[in-house]
Z-matrix of the N, CA and C atoms (Angstrom, degrees):
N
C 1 1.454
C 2 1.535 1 110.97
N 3 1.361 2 114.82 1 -48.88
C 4 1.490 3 104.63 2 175.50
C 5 1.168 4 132.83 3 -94.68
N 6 1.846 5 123.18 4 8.19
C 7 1.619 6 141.26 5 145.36
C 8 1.701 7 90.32 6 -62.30
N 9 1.112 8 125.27 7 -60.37
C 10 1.633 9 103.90 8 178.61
C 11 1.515 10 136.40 9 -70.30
N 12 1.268 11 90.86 10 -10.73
C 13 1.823 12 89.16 11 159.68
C 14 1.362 13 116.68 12 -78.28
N 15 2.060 14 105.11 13 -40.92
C 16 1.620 15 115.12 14 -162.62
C 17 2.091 16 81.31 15 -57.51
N 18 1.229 17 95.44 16 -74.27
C 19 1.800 18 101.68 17 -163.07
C 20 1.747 19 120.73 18 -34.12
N 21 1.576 20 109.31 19 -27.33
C 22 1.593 21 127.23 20 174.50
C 23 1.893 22 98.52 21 -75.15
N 24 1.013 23 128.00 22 -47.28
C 25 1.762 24 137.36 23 173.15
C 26 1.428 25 113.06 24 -58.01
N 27 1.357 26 112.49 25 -46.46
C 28 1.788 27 115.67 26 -178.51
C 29 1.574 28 109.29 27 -94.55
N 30 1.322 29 118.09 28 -6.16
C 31 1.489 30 127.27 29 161.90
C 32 1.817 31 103.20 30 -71.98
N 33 1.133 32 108.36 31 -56.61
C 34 1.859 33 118.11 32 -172.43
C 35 1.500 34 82.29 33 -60.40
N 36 1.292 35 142.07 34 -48.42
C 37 1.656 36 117.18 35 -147.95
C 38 1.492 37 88.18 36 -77.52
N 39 1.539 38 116.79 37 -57.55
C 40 1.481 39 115.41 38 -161.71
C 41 1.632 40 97.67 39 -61.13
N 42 1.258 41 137.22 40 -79.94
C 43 1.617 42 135.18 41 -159.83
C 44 1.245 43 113.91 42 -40.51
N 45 1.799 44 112.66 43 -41.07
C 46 1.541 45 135.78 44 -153.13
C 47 1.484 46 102.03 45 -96.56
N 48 1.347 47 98.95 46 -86.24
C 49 1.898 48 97.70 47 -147.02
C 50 1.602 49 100.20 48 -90.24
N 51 1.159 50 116.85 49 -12.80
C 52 1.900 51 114.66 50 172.44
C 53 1.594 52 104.23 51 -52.42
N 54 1.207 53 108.75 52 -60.96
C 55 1.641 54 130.16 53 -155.45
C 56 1.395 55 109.07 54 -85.60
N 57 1.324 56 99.14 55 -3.59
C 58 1.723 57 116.07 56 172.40
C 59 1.578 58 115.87 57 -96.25
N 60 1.169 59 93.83 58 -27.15
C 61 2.100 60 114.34 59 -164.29
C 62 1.979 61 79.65 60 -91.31
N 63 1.018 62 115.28 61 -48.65
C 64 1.503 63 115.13 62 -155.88
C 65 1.398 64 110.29 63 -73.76
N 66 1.834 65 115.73 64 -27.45
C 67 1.741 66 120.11 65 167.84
C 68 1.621 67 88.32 66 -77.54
N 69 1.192 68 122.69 67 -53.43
C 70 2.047 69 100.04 68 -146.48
C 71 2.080 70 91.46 69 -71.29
N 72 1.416 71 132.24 70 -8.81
C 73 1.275 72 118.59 71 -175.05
C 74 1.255 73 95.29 72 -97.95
N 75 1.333 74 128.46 73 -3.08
C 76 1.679 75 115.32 74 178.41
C 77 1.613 76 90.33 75 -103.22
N 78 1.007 77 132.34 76 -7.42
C 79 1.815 78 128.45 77 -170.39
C 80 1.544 79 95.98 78 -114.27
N 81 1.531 80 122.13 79 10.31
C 82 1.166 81 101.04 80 165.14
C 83 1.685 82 103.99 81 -106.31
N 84 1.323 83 99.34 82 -42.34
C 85 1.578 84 114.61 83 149.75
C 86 1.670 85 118.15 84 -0.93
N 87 1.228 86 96.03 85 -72.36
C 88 1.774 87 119.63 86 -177.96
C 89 1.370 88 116.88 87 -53.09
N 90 1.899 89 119.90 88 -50.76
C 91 1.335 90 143.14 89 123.91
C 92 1.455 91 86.84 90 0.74
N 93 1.061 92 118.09 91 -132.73
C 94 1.538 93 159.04 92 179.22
C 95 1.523 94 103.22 93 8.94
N 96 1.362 95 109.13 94 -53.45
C 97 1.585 96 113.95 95 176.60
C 98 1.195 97 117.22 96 -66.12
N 99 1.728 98 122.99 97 -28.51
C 100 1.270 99 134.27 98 -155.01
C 101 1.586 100 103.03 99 -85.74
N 102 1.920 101 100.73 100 -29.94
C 103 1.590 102 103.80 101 -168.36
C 104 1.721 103 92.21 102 -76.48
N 105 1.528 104 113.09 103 -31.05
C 106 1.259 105 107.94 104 176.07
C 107 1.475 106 125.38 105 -57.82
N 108 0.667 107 102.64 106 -8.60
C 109 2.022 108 97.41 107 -172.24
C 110 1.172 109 92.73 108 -109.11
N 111 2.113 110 137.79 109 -26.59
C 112 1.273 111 105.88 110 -177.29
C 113 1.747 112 101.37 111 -85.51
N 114 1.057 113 100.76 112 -7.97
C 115 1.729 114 90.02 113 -170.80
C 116 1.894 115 109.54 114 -95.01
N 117 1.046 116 88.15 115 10.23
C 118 1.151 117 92.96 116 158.95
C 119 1.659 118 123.58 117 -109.33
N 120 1.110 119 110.13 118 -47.03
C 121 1.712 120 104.63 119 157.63
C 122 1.129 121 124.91 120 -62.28
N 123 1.730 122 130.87 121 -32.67
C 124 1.442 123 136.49 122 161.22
C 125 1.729 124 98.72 123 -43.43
N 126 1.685 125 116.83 124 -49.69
C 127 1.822 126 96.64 125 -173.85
C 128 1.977 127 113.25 126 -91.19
N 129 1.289 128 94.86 127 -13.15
C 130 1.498 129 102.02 128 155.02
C 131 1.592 130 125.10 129 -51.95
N 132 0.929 131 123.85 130 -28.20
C 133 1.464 132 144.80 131 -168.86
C 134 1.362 133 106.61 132 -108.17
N 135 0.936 134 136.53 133 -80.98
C 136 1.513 135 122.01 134 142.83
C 137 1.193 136 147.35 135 16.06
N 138 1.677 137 93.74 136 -49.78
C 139 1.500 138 115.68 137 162.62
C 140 1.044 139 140.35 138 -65.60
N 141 1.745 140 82.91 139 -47.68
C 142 1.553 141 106.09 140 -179.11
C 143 1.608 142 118.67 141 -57.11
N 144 1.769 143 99.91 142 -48.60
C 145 1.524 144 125.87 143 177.47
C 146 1.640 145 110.07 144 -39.13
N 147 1.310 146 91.73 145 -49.97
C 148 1.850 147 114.23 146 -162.23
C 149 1.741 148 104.78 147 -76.80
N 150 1.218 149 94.01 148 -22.31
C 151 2.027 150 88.46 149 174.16
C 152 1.293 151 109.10 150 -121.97
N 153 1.305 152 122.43 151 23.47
C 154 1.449 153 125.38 152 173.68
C 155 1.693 154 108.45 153 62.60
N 156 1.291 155 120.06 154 19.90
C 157 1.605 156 100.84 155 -177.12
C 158 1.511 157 125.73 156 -72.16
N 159 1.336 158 120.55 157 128.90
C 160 1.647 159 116.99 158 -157.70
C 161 1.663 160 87.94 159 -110.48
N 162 1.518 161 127.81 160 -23.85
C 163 1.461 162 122.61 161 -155.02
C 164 1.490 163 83.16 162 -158.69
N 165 1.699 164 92.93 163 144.30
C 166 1.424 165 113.33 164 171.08
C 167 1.270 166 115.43 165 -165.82
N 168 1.437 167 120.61 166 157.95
C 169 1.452 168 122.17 167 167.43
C 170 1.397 169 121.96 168 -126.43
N 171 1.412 170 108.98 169 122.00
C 172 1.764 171 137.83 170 -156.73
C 173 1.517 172 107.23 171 -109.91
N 174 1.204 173 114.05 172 165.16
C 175 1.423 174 122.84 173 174.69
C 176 1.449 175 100.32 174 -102.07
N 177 1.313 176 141.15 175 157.07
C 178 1.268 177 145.24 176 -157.61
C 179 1.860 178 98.46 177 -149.45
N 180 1.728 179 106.45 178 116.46
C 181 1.665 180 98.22 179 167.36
C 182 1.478 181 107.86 180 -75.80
N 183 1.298 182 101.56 181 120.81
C 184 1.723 183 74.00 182 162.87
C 185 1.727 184 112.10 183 -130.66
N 186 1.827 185 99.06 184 57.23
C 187 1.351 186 128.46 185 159.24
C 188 1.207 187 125.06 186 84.82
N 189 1.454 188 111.70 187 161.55
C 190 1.622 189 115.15 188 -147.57
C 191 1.492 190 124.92 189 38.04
N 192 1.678 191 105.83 190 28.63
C 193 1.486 192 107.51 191 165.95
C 194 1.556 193 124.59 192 100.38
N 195 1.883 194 112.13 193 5.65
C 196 0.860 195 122.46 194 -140.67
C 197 1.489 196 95.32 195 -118.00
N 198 1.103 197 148.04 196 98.95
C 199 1.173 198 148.04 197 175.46
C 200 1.771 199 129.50 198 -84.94
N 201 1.388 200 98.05 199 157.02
C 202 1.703 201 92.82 200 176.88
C 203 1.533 202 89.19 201 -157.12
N 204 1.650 203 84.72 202 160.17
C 205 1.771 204 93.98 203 -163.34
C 206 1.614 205 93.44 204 -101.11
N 207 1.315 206 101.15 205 163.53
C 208 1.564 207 122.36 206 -137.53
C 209 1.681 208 98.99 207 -137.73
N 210 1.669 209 124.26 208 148.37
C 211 0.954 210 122.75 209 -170.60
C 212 1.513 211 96.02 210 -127.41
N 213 1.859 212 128.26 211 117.74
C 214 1.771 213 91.08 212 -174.14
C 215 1.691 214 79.19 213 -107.42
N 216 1.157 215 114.32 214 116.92
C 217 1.934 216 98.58 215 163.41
C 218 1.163 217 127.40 216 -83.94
N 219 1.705 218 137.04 217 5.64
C 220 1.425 219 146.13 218 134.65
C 221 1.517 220 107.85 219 -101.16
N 222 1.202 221 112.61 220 142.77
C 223 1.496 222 110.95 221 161.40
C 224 1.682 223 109.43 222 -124.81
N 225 1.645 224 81.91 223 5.33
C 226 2.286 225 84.37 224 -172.76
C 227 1.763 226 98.52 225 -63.88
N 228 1.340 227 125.97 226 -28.88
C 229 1.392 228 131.42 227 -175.99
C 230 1.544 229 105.82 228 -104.67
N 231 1.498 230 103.59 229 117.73
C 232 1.973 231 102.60 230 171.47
C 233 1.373 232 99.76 231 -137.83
N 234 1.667 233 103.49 232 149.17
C 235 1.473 234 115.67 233 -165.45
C 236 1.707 235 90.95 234 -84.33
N 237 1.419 236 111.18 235 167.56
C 238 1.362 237 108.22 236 176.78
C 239 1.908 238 107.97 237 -161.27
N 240 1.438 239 100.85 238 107.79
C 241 1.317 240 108.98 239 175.58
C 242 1.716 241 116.59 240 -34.70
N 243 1.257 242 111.35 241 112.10
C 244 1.348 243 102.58 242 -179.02
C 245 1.729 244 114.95 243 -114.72
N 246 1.230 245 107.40 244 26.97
C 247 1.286 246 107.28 245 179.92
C 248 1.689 247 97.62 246 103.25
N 249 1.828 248 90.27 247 140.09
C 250 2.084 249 106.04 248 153.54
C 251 1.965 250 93.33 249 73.30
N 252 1.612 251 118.42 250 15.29
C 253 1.547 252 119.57 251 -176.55
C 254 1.283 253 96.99 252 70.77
N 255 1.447 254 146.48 253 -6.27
C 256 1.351 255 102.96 254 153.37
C 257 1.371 256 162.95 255 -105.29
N 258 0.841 257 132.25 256 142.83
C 259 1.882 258 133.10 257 -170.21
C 260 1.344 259 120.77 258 -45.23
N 261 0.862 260 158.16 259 170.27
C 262 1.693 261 164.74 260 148.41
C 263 1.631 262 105.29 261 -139.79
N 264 1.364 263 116.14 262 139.72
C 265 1.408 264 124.85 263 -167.08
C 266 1.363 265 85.60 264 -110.46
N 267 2.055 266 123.11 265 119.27
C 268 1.330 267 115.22 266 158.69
C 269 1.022 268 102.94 267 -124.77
N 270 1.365 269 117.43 268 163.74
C 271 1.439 270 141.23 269 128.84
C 272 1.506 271 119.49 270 -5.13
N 273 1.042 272 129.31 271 171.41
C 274 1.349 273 116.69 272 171.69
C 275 1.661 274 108.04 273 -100.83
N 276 1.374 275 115.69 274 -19.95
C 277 2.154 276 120.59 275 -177.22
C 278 1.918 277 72.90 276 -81.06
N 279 1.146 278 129.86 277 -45.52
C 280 1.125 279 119.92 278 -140.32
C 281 1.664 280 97.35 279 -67.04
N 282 1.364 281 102.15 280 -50.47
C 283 1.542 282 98.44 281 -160.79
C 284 1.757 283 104.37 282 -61.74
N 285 1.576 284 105.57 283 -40.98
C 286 1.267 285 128.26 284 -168.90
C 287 1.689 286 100.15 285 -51.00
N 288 1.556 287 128.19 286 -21.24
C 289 1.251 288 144.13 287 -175.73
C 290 1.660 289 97.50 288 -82.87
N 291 1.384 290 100.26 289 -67.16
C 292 1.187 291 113.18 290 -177.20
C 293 1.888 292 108.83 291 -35.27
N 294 1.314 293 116.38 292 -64.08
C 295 1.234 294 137.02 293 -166.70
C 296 1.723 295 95.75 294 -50.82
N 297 1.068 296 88.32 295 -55.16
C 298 1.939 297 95.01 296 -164.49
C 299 1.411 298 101.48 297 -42.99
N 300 1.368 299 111.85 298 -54.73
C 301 1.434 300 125.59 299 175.55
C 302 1.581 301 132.69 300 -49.43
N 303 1.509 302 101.55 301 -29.61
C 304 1.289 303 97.18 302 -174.49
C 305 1.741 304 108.57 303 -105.47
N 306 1.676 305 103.61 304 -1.73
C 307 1.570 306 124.92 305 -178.56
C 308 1.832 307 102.38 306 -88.49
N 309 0.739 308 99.11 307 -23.81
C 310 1.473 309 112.12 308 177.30
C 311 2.093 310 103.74 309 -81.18
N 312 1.132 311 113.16 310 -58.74
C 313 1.571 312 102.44 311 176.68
C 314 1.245 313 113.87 312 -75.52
N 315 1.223 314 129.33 313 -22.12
C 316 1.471 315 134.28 314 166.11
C 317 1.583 316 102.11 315 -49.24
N 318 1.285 317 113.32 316 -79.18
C 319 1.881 318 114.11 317 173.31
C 320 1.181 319 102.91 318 -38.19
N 321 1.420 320 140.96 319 -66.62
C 322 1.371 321 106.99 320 -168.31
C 323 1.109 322 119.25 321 -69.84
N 324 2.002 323 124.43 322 -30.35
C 325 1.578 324 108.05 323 178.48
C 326 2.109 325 104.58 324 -53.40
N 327 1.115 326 109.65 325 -25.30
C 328 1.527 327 103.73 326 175.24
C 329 1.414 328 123.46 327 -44.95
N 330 1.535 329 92.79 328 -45.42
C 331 1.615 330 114.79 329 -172.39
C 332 1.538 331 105.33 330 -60.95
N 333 0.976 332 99.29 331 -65.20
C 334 1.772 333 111.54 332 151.98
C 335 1.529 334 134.59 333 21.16
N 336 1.327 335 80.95 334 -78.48
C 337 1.656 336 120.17 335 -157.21
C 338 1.786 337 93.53 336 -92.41
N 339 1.283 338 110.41 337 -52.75
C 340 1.537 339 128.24 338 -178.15
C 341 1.868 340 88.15 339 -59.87
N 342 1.221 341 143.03 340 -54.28
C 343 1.168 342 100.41 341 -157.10
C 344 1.475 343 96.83 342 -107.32
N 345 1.642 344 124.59 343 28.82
C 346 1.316 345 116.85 344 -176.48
C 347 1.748 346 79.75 345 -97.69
N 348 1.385 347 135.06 346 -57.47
C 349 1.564 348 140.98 347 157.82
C 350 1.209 349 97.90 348 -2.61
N 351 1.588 350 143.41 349 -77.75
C 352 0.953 351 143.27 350 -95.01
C 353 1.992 352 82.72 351 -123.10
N 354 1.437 353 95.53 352 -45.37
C 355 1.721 354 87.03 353 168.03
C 356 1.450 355 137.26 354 -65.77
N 357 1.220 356 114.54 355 -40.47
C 358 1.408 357 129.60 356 138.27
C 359 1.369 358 113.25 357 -39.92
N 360 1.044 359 142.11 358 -54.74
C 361 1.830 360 120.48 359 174.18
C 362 1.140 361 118.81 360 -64.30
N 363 1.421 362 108.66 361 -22.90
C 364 2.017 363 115.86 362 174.68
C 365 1.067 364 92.43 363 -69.66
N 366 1.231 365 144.01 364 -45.21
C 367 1.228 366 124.07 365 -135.18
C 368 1.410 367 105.06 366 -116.87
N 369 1.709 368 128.29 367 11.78
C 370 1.045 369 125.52 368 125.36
C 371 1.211 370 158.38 369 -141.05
N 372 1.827 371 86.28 370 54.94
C 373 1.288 372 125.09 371 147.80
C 374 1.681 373 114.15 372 -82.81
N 375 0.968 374 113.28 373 -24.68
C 376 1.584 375 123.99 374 -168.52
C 377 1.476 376 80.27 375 -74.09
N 378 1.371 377 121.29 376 -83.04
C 379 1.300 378 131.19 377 -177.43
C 380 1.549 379 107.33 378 -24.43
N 381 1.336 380 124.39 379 -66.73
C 382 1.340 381 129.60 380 -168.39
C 383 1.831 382 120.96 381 -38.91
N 384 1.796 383 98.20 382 -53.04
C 385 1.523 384 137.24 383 -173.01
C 386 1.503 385 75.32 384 -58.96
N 387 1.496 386 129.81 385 -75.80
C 388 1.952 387 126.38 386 -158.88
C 389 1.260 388 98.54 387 -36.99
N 390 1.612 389 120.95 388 -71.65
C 391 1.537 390 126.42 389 -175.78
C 392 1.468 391 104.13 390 -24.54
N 393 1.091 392 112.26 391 -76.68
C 394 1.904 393 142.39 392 -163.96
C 395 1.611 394 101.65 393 -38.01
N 396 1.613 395 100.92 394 -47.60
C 397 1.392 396 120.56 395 171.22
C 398 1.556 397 112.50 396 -40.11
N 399 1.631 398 105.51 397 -70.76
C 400 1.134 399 119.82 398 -150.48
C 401 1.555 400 104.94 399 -95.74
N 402 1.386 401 127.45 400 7.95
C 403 1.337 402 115.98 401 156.23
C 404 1.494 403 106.27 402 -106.17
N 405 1.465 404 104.09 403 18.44
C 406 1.976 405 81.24 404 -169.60
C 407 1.376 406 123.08 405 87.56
N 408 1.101 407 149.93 406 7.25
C 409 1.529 408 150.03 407 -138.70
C 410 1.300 409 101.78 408 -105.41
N 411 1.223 410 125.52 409 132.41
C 412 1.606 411 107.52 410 159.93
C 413 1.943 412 110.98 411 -78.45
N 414 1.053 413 98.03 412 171.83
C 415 1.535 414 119.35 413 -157.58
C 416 1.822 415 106.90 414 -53.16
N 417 1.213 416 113.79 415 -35.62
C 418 1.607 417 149.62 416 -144.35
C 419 2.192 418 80.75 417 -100.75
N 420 0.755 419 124.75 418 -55.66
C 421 1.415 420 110.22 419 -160.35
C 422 1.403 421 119.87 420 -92.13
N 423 1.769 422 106.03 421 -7.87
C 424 1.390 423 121.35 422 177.36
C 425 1.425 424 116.82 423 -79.41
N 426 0.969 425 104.15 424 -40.34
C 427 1.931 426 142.41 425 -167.37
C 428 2.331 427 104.07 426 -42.94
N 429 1.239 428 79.44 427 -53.87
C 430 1.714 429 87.67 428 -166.36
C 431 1.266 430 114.62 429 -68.84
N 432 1.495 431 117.81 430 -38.40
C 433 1.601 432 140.98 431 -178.38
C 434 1.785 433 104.27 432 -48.41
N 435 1.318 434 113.41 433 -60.96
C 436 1.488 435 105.00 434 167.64
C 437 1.496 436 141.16 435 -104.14
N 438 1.880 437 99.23 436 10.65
C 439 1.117 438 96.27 437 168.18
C 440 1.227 439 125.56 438 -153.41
């Protein structure tokens, strides 16, 4: 009776909360990259602002690695992926508005994810401690097996 509870408990961690902990840390992941690319064009822009550049010439991917050089003769106007493939043409305060805004819900979807992470490890540790419980184990020999 209680090999079929222990085996019904280490079934929920492995089927359940592993494969649960392993999407919300790869979807915070995604988060993480996303704040990366605006905070990197937020100091891209910045730059531009801060040295007056109105015209420049860039290398351009235009995929599988393949580049071609690029002429921008305004840079006061830049398009900016705003989600779902589409573009928005801003300003540079504008986008820099834009950015703040969307760098700001990014951190909290972080926050998010960080304390959905953080419930999922309670909860199978909670799980773990029942097992530990129910074979008798002291605290010290349960511990390593899941983590």
């Amino acid at each position: 009776m209680e090999q079929d509870k222990v085996r019904k408990y280490e079934e929920f961690v492995d089927r359940r909360l592993k494969p649960d902990l392993v999407h919300a840390i790869a979807q915070r992941d995604k988060v993480f990259e996303q704040q990366k690319v605006f905070s990197d064009l937020r100091r891209n822009i910045e730059n531009l602002e801060k040295n007056s550049v109105t015209s420049m010439r860039t290398m351009v991917n235009l995929g599988s690695e393949i580049y071609m050089q690029a002429d921008v003769p305004d840079t006061r106007h830049i398009f900016v992926d705003v989600g779902l493939g589409f573009h928005v043409e801003f300003t540079w305060s504008e986008a820099l508005n834009f950015i703040a805004a969307r760098e700001e819900k990014l951190s909290s979807q972080i926050e998010e994810y960080t304390r959905l992470i953080a419930s999922i490890k309670a909860q199978i540790k909670m799980v773990c401690e029942g097992i530990r419980e129910l074979l008798q184990l002291p605290v010290s020999e349960m511990e390593p097996k899941y983590y």
